[in-house]
VOZAPA-715762 format. One record per residue: residue number from 1; x, y, z of N, C-alpha, C, O, CB in turn. Coordinates in steps of 0.001 Angstrom, whole numbers, plus 500000, padded with zeros to 6 digits. Glycine has a CB too. Layout:
BEGIN
  num    n_c1    n_c2    n_c3   ca_c1   ca_c2   ca_c3    c_c1    c_c2    c_c3    o_c1    o_c2    o_c3   cb_c1   cb_c2   cb_c3
  NUM       X       Y       Z       X       Y       Z       X       Y       Z       X       Y       Z       X       Y       Z
...
! end
This chain:
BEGIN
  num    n_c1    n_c2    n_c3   ca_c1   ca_c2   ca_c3    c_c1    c_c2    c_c3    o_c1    o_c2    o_c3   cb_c1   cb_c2   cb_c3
    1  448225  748876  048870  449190  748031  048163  450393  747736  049063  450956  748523  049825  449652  748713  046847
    2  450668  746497  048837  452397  746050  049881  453379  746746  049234  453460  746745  048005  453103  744169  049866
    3  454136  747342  049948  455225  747915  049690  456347  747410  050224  456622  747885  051325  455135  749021  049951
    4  457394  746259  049624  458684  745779  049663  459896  746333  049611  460691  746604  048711  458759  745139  048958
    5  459871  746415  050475  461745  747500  050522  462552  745897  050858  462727  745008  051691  462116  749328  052628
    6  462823  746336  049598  463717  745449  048942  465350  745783  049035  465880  746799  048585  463262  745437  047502
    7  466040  744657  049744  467360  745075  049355  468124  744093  048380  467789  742909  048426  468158  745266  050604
    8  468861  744377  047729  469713  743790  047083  470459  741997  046817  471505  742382  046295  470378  744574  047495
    9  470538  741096  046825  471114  740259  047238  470413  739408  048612  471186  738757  049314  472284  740874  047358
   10  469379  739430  048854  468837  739236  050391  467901  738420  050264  467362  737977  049250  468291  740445  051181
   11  467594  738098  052100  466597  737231  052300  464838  737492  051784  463834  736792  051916  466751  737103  053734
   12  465120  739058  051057  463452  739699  050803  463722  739479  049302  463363  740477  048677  462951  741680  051357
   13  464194  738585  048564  463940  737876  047314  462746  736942  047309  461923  736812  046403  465119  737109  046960
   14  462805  736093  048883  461211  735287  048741  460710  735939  048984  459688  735598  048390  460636  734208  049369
   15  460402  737015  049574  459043  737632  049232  458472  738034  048482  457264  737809  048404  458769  738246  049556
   16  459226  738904  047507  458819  739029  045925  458627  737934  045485  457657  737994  044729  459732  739619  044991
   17  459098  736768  045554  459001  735432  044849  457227  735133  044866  456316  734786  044114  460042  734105  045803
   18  457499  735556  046343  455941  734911  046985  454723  735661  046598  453626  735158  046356  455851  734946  048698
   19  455049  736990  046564  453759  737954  045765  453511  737532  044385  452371  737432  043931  454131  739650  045600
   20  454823  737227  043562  454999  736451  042491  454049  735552  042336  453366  735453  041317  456104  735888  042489
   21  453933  734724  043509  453284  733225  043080  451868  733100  043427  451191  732072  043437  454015  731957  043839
   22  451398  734718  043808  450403  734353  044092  449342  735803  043614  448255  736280  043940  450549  733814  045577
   23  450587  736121  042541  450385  737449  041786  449205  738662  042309  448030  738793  041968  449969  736966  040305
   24  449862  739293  043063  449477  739943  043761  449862  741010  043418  450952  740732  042917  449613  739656  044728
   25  449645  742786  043274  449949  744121  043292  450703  744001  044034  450428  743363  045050  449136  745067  043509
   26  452224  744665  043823  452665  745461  045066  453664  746342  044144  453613  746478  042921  453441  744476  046508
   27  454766  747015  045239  456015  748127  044987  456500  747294  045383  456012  746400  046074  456327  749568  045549
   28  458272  747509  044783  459278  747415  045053  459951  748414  045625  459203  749342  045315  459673  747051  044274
   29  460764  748873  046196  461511  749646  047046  462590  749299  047094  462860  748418  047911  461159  749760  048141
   30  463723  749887  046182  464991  749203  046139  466392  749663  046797  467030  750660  046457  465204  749086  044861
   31  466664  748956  047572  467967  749541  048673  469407  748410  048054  469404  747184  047944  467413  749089  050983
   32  470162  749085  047844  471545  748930  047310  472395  748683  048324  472561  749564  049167  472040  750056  046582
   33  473154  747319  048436  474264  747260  049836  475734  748092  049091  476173  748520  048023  474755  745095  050445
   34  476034  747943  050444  477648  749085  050702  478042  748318  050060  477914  747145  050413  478664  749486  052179
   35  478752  748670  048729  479759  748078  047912  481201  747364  048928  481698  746246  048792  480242  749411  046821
   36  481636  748566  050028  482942  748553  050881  482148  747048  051770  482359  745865  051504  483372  750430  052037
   37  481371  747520  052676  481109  746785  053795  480016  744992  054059  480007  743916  054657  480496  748011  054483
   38  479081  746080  052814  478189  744599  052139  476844  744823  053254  475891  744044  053234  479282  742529  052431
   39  476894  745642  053924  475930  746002  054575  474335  746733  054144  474140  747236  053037  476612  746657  055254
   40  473588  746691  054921  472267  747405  054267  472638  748694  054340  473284  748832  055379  470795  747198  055003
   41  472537  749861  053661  471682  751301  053734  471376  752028  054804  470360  751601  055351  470493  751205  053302
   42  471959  753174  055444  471301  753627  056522  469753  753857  056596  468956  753728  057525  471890  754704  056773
   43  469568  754350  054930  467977  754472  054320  466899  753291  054870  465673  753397  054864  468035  754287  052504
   44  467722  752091  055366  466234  751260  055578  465820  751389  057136  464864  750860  057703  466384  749418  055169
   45  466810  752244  057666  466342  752336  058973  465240  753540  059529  464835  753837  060653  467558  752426  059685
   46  465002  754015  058299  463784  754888  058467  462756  754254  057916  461822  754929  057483  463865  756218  057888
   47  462734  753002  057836  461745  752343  057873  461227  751297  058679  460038  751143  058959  461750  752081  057053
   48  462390  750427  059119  462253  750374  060909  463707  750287  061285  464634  750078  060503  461310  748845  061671
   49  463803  750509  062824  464991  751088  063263  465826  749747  063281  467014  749990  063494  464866  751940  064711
   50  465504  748166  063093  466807  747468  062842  467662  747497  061352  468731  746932  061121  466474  746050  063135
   51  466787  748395  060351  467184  748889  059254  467770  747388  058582  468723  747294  057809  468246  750200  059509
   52  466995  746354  059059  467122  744786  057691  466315  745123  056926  465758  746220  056940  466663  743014  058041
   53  466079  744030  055955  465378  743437  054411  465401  741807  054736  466189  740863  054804  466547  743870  052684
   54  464436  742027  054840  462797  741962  054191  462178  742646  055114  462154  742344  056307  461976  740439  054000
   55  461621  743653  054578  460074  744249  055768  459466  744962  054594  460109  745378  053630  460426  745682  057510
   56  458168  745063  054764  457069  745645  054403  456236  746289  054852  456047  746118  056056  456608  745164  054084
   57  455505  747140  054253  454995  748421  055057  452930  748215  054277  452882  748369  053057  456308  750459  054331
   58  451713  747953  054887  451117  747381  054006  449919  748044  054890  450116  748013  056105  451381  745775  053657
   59  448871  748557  054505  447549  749594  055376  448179  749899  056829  447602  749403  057796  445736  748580  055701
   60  449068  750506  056990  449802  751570  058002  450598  750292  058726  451094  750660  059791  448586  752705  059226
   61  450804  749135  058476  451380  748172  059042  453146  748298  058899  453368  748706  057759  450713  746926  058409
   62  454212  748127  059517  455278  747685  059232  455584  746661  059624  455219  746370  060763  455988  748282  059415
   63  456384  745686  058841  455884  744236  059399  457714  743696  058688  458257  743892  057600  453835  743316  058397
   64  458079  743106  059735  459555  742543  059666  459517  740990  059867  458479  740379  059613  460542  743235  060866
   65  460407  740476  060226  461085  738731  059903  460000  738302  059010  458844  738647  058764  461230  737416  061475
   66  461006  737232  058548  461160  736758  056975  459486  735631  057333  458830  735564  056293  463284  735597  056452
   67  458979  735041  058223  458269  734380  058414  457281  734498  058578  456383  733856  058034  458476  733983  058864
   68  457113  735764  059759  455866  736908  059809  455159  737426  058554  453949  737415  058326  456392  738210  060422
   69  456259  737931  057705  455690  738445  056534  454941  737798  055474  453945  738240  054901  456531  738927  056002
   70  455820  736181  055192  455679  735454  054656  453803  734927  054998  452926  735183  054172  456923  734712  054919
   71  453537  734268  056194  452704  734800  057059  451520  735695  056861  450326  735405  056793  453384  735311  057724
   72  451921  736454  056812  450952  737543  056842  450757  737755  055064  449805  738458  054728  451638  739055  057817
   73  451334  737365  054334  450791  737937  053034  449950  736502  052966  448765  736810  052835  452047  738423  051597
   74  450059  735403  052995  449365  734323  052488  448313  734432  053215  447347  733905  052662  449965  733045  052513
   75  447920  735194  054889  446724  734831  055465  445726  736209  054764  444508  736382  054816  446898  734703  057342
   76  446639  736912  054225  445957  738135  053886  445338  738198  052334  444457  738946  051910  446997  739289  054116
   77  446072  737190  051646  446008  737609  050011  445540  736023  049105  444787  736059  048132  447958  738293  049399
   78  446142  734715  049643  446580  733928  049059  445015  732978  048904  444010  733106  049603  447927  733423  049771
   79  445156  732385  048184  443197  731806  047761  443378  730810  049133  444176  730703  050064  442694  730494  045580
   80  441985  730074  048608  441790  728882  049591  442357  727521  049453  441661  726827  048712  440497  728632  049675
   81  443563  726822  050004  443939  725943  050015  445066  726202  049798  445725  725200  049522  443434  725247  049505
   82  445818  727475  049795  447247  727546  049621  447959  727041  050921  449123  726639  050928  447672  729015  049269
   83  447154  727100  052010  447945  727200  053315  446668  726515  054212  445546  726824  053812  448511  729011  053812
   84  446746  725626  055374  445898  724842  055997  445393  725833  056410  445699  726995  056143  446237  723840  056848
   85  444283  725303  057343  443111  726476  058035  443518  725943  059600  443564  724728  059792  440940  726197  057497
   86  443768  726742  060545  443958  726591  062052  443449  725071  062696  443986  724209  063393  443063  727847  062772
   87  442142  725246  062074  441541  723741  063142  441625  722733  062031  440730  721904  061861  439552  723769  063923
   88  443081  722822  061001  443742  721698  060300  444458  720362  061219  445404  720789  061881  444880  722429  059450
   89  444315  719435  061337  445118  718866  061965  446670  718667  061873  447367  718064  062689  444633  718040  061950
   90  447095  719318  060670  448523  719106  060213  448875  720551  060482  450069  720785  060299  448793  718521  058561
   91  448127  721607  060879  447913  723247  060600  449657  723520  061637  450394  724489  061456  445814  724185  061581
   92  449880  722566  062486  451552  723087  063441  452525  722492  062605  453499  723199  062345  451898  722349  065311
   93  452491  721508  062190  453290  721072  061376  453548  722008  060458  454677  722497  060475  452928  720013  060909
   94  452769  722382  059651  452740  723739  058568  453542  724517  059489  454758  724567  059305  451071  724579  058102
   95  452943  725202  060572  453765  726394  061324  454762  726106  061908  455071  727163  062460  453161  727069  062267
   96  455423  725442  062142  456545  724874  062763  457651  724409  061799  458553  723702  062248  456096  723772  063575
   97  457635  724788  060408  458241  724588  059476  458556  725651  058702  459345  725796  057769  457747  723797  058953
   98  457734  726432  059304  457483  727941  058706  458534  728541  059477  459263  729422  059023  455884  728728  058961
   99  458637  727987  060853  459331  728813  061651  460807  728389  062030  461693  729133  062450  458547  728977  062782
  100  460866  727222  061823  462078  726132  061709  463014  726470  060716  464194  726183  060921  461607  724690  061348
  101  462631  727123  059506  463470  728056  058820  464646  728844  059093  465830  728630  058834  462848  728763  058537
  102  463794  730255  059945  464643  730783  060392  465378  730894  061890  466367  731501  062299  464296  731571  060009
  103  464114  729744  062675  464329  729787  063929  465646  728551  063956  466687  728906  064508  462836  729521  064814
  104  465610  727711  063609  466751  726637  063494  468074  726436  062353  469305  726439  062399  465982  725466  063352
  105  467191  726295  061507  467654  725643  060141  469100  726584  059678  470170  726098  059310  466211  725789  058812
  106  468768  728055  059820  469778  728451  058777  471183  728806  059762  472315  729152  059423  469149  729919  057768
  107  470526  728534  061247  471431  729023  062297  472843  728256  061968  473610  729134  061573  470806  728678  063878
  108  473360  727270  061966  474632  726843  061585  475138  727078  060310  476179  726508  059983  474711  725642  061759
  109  474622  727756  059609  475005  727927  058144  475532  729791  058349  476197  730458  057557  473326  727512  056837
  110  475081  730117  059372  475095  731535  059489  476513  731677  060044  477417  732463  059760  473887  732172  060426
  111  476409  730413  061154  478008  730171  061821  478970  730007  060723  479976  730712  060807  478177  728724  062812
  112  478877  729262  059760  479927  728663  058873  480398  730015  058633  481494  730492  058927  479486  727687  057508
  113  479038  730771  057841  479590  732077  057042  480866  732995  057949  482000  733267  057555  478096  733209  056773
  114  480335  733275  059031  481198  734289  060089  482435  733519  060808  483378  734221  061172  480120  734881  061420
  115  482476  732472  060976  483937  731582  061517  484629  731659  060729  485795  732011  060908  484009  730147  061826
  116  483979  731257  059247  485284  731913  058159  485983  732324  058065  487106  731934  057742  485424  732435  057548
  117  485352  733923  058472  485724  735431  058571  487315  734970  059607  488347  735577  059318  484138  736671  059567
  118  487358  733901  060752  488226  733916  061468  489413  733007  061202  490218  732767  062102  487699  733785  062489
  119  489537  732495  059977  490558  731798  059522  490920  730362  059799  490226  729372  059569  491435  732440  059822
  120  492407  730425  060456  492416  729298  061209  491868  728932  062679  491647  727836  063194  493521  729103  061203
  121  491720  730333  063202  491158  730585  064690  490019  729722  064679  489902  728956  065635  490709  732186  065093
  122  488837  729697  063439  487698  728779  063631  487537  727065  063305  486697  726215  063008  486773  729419  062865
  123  488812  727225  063558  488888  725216  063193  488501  724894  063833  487555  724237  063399  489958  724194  063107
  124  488586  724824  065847  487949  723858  066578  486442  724101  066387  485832  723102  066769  488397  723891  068035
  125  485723  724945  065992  484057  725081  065782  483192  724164  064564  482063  723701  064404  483788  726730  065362
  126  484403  724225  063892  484185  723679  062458  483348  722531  062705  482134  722686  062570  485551  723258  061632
  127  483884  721197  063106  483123  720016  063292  482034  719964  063811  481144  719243  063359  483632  719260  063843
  128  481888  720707  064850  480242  721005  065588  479126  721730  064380  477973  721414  064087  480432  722422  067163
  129  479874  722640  063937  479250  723104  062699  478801  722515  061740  477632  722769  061450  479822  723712  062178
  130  479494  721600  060969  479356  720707  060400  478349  719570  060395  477562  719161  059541  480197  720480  060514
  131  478658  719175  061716  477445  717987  062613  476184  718678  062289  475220  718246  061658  477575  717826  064659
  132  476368  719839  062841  474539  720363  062662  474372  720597  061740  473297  720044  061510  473848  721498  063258
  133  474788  721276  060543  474368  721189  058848  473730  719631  058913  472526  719402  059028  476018  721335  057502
  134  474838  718555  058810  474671  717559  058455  472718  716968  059015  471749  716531  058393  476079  716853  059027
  135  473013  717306  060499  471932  717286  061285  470550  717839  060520  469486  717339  060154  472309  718091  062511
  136  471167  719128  060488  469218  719483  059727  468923  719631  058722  467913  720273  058433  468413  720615  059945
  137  469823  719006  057718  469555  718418  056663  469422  717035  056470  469027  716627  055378  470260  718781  055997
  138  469702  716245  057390  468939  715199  057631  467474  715262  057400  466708  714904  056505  469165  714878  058813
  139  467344  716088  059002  466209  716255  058871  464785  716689  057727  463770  716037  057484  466412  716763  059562
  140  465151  717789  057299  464729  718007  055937  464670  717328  055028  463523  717239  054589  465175  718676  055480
  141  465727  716526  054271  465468  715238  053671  464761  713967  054048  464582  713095  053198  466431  714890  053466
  142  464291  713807  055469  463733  713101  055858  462027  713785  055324  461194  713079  054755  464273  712890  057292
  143  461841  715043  055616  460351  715277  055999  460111  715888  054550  459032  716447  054351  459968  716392  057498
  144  461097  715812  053472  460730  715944  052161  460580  714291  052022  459571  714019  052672  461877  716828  051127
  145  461026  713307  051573  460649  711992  051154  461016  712089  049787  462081  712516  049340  459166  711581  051394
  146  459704  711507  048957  460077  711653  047788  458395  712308  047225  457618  712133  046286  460800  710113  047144
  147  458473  712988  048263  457496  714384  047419  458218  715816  046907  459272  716442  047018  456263  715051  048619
  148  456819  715889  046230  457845  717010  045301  458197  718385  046420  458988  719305  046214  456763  717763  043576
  149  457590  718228  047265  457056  719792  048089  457267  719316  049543  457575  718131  049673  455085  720384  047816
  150  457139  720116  050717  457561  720056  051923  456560  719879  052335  456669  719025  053215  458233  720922  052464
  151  455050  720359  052168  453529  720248  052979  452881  719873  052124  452570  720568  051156  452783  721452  053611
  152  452500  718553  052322  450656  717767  051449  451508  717984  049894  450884  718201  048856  448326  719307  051636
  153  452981  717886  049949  453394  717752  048283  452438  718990  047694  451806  718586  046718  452898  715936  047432
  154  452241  719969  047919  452148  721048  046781  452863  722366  047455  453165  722486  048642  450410  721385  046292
  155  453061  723338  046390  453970  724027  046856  453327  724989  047816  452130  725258  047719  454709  724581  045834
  156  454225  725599  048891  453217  726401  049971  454439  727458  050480  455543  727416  049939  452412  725218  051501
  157  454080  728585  051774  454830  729110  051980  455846  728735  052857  456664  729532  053316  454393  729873  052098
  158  455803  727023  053208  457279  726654  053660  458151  726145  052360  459222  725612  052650  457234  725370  054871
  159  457871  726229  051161  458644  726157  050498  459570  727442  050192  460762  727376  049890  458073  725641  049669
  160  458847  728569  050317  459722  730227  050214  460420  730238  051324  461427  730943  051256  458768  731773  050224
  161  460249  729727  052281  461235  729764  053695  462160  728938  053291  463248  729493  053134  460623  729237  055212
  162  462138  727774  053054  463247  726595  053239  464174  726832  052079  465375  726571  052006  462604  724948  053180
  163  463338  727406  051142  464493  727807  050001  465917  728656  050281  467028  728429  049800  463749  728711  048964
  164  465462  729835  051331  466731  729858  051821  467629  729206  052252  468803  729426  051955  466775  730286  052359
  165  467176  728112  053177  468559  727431  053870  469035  726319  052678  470173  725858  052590  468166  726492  055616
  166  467973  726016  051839  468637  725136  050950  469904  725866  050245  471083  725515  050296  467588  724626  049893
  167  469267  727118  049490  470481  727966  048926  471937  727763  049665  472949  727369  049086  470084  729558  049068
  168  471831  728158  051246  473015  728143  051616  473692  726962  051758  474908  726819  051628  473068  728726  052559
  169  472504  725714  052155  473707  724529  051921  474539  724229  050730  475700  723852  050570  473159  723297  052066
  170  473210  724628  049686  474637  724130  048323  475755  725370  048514  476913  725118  048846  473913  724223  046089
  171  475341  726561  048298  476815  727035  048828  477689  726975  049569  478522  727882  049563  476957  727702  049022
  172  477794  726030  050350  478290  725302  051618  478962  724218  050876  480093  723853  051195  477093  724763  052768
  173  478247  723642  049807  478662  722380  049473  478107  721769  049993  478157  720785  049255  479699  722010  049558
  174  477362  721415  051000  476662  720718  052016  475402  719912  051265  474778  719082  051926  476164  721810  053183
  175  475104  720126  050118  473607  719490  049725  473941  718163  048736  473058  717442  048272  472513  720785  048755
  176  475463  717972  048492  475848  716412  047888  475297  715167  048354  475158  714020  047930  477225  716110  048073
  177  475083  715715  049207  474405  713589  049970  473120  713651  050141  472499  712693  050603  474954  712851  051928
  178  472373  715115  049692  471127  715025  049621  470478  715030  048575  470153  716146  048171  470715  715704  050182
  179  470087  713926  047826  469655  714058  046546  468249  715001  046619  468189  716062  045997  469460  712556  045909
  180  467273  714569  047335  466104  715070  046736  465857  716534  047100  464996  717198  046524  464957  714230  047125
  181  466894  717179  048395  467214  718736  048275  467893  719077  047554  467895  720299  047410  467658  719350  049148
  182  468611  718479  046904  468810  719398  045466  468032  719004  044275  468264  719659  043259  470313  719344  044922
  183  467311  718230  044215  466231  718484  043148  464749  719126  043397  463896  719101  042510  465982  717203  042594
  184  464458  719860  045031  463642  720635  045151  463934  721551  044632  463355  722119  043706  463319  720806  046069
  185  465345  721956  045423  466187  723462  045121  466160  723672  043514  465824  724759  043044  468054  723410  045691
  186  466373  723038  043041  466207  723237  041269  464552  723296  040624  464120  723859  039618  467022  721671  040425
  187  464003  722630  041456  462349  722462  041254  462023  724303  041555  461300  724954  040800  461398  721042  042783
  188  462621  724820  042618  462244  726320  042961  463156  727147  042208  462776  728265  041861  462360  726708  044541
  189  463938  726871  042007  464988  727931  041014  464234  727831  039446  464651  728582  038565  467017  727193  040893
  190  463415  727128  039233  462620  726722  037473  461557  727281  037875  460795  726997  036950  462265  724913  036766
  191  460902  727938  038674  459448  728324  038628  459494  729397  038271  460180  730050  039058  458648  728267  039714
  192  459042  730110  037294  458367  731207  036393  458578  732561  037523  459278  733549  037303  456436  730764  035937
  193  457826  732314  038681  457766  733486  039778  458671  733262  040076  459052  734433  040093  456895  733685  040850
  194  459871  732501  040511  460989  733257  041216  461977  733666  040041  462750  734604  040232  461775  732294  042422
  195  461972  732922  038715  462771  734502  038055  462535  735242  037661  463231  736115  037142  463431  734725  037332
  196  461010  735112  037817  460368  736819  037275  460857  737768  038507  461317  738878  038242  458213  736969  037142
  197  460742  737265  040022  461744  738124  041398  462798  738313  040960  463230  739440  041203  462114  737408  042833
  198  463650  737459  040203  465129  737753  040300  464865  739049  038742  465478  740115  038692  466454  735890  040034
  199  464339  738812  038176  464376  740026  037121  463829  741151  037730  464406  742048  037115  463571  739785  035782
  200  463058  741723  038575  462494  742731  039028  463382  743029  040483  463758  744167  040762  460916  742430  039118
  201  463580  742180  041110  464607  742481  041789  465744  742475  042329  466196  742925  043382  464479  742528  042085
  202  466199  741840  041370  467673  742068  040760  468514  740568  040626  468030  739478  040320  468607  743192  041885
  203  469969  740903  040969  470716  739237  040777  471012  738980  042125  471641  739594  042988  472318  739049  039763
  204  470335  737804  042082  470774  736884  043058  471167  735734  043493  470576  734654  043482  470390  736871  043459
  205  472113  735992  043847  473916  734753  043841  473779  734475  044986  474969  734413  045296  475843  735403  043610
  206  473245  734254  045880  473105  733449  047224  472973  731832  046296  471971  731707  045592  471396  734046  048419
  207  474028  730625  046339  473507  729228  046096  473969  729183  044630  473653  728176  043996  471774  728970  046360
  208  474701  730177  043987  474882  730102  042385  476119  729761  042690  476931  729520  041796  474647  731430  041293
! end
C-alpha cells in the first residue's frame, strides 16, 4: 500500500487528490508545520533526509518531487487511457507539462512569495517578476483554449500539477485576465476527489 506522509497545508494535497481520483488504497501520514516558523517537522526527515512533503514510501520505494510521484502512481495504478502510452505521439507534450509545473511555472510565483519577505528592498525585482507570471500564464491560457482540461480535454495528471501554480496565481491576484484559468481552477476545486483530500487531509488555504 502507498504510504503519504502528508504534511499539512502543502504541495502533497495533489497527491491525495490524485489517489482520490483514481481511488486507490493508501495511508496517510500526517506531519503538522511549526506553528512559530511554518516549516516542515524534523520527523519527515527520517523519511528522506530533505525532510519535504510530498514523498511516499510504496514496496520499499521512497519516492520524492511532486512530478515523479505524480508519475509514478498513474504508471503504476491508473487504468488505460488515463495518461498516453510512450510511442503516443502527443506522449512529450503530456511530459513536458508534467514537468513544466514544477520545473518552470511555479518558479516566479515562489519569487513573489520570498521578495515579499524583503519589503521595500524587493521593488526593483518586482517587474521582472511580474513579466514572468504574466508570461506563463500566457502561456497556459494559450495551451488550455477553450477546453475543459490541459491534455486531449479530459482530466489527467497535468491537471494535479498545474493546479498548483494556478492556486498561487489567484493568490497573487494574477489569474484576473485569465478567464478560462480561473474557470479550470474552479472546475478542480468542484471535483468530489479533491475535497474528499481536503477532508482527509486537512485545510487547505493555498488560493482561498
Amino acid at each position: 500500500m502507498i504510504k503519504v506522509h502528508h504534511l499539512n497545508n502543502s504541495r502533497s494535497h495533489r497527491i491525495v487528490w490524485l489517489l482520490e481520483e483514481l481511488d486507490i488504497k493508501y495511508e496517510i501520514i500526517k506531519y503538522q508545520r511549526d506553528k512559530i516558523t511554518n516549516l516542515a517537522p524534523k520527523e519527515l526527515e527520517d523519511i528522506h533526509m530533505l525532510g519535504k512533503s510530498p514523498v511516499i514510501t510504496h514496496n520499499k520505494k521512497t519516492i520524492i518531487e511532486s512530478g515523479v510521484i505524480v508519475t509514478y502512481i498513474i504508471d503504476k495504478f491508473a487504468k488505460e487511457g488515463f495518461a498516453p502510452e510512450i510511442t503516443d505521439k502527443d506522449y512529450y507534450q503530456y511530459l513536458e507539462l508534467i514537468h513544466y509545473a514544477e520545473g518552470s511555472a511555479i518558479t516566479p510565483f515562489l519569487l513573489l512569495l520570498y521578495t515579499r519577505l524583503l519589503g521595500e528592498n524587493s521593488k526593483p525585482l518586482q517587474p521582472r517578476i511580474q513579466s514572468e507570471i504574466k508570461n506563463h500564464l500566457g502561456f497556459l491560457s494559450n495551451c488550455l483554449g477553450s477546453s475543459n482540461f490541459f491534455f486531449r480535454n479530459q482530466f489527467s495528471g497535468i491537471d494535479i500539477m498545474l493546479s498548483f501554480v494556478l492556486e498561487a496565481a489567484q493568490m497573487s491576484g494574477s489569474l484576473e485576465s485569465f478567464s478560462n484559468l480561473k474557470e479550470i481552477l474552479q472546475r478542480y476545486q468542484d471535483r468530489s476527489a479533491y475535497k474528499k483530500a481536503i477532508e482527509l487531509g486537512g485545510k487547505y488555504l493555498l488560493g482561498k
